[in-house]
Every structure is written in C-alpha cells, then in structure tokens.
PAGULO-90479 format. One record per residue (C-alpha): residue number from 1; residue in three letters; x, y, z. Coordinates in nm, 4 decimals, m for minus. Each point is the difference from the previous one (the first is absolute). Example, Ala and Ser with C-alpha at 12.3 -4.5 7.8 and 13.67 -1.06 7.14 Angstrom:
! PAGULO-90479
<atom><nr>1</nr><rest>ala</rest><X>1.2300</X><Y>m0.4500</Y><Z>0.7800</Z></atom>
<atom><nr>2</nr><rest>ser</rest><X>0.1370</X><Y>0.3440</Y><Z>m0.0660</Z></atom>
! end
This chain:
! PAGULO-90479
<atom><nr>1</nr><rest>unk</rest><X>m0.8656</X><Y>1.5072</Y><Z>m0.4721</Z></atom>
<atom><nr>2</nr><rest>unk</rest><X>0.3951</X><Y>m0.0220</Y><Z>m0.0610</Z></atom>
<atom><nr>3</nr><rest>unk</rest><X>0.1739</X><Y>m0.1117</Y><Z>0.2735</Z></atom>
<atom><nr>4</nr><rest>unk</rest><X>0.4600</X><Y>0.0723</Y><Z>m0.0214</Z></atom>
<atom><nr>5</nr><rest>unk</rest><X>0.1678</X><Y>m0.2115</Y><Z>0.3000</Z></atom>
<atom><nr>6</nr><rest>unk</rest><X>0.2885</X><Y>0.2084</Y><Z>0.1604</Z></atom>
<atom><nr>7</nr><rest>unk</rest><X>0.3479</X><Y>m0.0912</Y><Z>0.0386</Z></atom>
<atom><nr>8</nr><rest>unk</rest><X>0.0806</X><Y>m0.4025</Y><Z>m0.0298</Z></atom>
<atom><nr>9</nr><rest>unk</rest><X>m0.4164</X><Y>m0.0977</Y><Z>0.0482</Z></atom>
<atom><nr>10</nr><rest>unk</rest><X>m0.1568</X><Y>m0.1897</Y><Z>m0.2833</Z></atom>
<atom><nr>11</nr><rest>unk</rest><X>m0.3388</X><Y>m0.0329</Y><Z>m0.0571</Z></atom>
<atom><nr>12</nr><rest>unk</rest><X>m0.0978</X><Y>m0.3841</Y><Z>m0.0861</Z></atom>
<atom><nr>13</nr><rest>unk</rest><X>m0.4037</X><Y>m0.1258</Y><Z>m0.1223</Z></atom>
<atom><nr>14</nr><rest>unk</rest><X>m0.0157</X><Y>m0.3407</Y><Z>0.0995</Z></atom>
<atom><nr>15</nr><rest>unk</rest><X>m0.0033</X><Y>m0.2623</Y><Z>m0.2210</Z></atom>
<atom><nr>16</nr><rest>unk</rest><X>m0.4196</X><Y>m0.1499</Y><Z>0.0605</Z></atom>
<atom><nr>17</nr><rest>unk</rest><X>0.0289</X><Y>m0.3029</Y><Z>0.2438</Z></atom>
<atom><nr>18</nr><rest>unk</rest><X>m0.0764</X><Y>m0.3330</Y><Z>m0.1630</Z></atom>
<atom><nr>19</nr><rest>unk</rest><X>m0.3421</X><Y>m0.1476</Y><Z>0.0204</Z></atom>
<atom><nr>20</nr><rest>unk</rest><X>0.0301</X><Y>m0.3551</Y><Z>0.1412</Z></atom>
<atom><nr>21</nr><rest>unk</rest><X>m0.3316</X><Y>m0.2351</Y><Z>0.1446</Z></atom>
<atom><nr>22</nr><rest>unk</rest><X>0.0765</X><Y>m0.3166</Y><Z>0.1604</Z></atom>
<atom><nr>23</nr><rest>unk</rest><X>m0.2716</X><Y>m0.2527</Y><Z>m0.0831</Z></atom>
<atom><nr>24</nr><rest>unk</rest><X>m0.2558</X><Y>0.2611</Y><Z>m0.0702</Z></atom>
<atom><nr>25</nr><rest>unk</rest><X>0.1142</X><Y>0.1644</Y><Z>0.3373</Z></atom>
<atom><nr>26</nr><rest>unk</rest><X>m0.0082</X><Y>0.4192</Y><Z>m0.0499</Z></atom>
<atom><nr>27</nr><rest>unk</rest><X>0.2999</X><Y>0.1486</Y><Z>0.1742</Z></atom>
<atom><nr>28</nr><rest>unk</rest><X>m0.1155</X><Y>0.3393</Y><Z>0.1572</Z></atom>
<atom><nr>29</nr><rest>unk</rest><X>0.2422</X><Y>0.3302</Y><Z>m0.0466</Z></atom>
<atom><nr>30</nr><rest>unk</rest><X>0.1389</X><Y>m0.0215</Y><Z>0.3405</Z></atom>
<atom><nr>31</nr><rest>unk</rest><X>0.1300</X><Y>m0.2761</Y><Z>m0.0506</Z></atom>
<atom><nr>32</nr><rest>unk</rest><X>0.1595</X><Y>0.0262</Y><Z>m0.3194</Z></atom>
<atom><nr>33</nr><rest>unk</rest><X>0.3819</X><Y>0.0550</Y><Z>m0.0110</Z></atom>
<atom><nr>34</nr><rest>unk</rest><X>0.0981</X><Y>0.3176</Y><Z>m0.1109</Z></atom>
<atom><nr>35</nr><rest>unk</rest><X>0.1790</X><Y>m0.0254</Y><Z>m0.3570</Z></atom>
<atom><nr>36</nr><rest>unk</rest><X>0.3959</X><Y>0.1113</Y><Z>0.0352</Z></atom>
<atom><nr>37</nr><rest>unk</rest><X>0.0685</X><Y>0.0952</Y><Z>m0.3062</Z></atom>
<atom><nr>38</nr><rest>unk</rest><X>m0.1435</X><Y>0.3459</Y><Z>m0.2412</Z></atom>
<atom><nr>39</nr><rest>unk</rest><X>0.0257</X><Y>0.2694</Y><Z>m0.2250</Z></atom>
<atom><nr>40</nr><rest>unk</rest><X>0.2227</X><Y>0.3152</Y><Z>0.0840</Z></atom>
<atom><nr>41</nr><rest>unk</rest><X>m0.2230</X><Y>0.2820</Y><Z>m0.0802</Z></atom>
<atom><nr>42</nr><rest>unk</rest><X>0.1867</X><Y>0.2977</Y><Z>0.1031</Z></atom>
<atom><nr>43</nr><rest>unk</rest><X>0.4025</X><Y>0.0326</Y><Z>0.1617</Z></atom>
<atom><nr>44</nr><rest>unk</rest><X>0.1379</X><Y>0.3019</Y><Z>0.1831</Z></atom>
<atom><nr>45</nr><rest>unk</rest><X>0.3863</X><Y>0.1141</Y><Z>m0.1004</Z></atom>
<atom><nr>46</nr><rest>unk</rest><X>0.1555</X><Y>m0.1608</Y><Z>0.2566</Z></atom>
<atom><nr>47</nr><rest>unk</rest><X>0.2196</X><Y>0.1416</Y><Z>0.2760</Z></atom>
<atom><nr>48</nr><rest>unk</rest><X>0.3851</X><Y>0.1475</Y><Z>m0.0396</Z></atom>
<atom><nr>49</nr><rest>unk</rest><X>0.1157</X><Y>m0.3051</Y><Z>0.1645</Z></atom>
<atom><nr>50</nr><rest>unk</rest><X>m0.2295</X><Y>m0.2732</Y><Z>m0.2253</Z></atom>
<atom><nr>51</nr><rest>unk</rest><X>m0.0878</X><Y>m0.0067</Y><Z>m0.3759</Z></atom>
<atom><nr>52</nr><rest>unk</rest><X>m0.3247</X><Y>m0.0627</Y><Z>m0.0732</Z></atom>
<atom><nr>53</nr><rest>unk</rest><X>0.0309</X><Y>m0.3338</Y><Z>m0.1875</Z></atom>
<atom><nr>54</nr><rest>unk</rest><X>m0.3980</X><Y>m0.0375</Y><Z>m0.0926</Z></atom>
<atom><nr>55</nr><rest>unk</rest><X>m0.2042</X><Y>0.1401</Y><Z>m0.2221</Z></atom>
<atom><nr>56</nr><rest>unk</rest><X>m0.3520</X><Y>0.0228</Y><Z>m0.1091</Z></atom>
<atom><nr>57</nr><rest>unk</rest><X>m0.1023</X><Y>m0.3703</Y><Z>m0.1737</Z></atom>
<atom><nr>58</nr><rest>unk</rest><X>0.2309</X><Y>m0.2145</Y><Z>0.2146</Z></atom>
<atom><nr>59</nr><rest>unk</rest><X>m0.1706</X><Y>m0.2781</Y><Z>0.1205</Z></atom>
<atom><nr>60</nr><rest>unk</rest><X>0.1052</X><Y>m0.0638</Y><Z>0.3272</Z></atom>
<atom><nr>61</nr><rest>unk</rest><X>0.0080</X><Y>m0.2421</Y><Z>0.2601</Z></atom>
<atom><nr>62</nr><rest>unk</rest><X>0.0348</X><Y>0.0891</Y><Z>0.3839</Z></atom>
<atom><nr>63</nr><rest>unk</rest><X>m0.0263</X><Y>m0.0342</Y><Z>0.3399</Z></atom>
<atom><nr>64</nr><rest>unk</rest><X>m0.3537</X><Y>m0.1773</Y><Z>0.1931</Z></atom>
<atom><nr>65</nr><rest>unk</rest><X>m0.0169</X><Y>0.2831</Y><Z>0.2350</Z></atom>
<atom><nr>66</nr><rest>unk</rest><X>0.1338</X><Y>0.2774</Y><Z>m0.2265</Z></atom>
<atom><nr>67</nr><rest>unk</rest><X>m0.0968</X><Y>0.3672</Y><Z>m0.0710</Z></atom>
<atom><nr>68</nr><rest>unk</rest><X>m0.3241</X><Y>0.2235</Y><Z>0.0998</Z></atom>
<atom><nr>69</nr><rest>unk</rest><X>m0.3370</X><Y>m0.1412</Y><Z>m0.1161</Z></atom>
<atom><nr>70</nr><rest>unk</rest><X>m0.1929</X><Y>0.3059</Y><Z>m0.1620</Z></atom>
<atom><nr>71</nr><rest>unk</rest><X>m0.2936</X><Y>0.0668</Y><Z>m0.2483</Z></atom>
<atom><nr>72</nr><rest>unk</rest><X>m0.0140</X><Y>0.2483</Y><Z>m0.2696</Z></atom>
<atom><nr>73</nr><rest>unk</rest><X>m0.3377</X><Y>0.0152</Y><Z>m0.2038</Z></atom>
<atom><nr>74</nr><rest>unk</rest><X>m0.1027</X><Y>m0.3455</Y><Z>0.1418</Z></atom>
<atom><nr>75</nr><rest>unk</rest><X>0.3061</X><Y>m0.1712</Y><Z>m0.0897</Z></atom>
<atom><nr>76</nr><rest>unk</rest><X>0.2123</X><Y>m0.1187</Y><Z>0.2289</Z></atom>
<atom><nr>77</nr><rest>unk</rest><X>0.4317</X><Y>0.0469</Y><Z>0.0012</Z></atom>
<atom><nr>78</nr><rest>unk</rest><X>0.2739</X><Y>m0.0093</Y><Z>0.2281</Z></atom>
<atom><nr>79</nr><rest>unk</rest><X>0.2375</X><Y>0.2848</Y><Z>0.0570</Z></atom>
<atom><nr>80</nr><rest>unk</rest><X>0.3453</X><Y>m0.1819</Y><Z>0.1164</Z></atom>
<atom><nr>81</nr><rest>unk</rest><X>0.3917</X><Y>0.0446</Y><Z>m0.0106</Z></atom>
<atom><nr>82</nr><rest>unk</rest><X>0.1864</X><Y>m0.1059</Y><Z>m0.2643</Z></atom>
<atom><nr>83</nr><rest>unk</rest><X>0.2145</X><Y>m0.1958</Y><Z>0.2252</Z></atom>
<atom><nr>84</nr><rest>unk</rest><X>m0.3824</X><Y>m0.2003</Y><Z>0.0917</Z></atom>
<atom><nr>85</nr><rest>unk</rest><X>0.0145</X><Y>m0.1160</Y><Z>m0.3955</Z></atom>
<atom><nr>86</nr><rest>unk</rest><X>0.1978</X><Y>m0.3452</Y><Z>m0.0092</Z></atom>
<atom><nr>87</nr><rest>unk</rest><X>0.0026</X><Y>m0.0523</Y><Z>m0.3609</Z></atom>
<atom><nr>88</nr><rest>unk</rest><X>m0.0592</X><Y>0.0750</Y><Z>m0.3281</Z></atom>
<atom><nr>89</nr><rest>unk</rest><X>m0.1946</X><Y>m0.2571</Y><Z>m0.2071</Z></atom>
! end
C-alpha cells in the first residue's frame, strides 16, 4: 500500500525505542517513552502560503505529542504537519 500525505502533512516511521533493563528489571511497552525522532517516508507539496521544506530520507526530530498514530501493513507511522517537525538531524 502507498500512502501520498496532502498539502504540508509528512509522513514520519519512528525511529525503534531503545531497549533499556535496570538491574535485570524488564520495562513493559506502556511504559516505554515514545522515541522523538524518525524517518520521513512520504511529504505532501505544501500549501501556497508554505514550502514544503522536507523530503523523503530526512531524519527528523519532533514534537512528544505530535502527528496521527496510524498503521499501514503492520507498521506503524505518524501522519503530522510539517510545522510538528522541529528539526532536521
């Protein structure tokens, strides 16, 4: 499945959250903070009033609540504004 954000939307994989165990102590999901930073996958081409600055292969870092969680083919992305990307890495 391809997937083409509209106007200024990105869409971002995740970079994989870092394994870390604390004295033999297993942290569950849940509980696990969510990485901030990923791949850009996929841009839209922008709006008349911004210029889509991204494109596909950034690595990105952005906001903790940022973008749309969603799942294509078991994987999991987030659809967000460009203005939701802080930097490029």
């Amino acid at each position: 499945m391809s997937i083409k954000p509209l106007a200024d939307r990105v869409l971002v994989k995740p970079a994989v959250a870092e394994e870390k165990t604390v004295g033999g102590i297993i942290i569950p999901d849940s509980a696990k903070e969510k990485p901030l930073k990923g791949d850009v996958i996929a841009v839209g081409n922008g709006t008349k009033d911004e210029q889509m600055v991204l494109k596909g292969g950034d690595k990105v870092l952005y906001g903790k609540y940022a973008g749309t969680e969603i799942e294509l083919d078991g994987e999991k992305f987030l659809i967000m504004r460009q203005s939701d990307v802080l930097a490029i890495i």
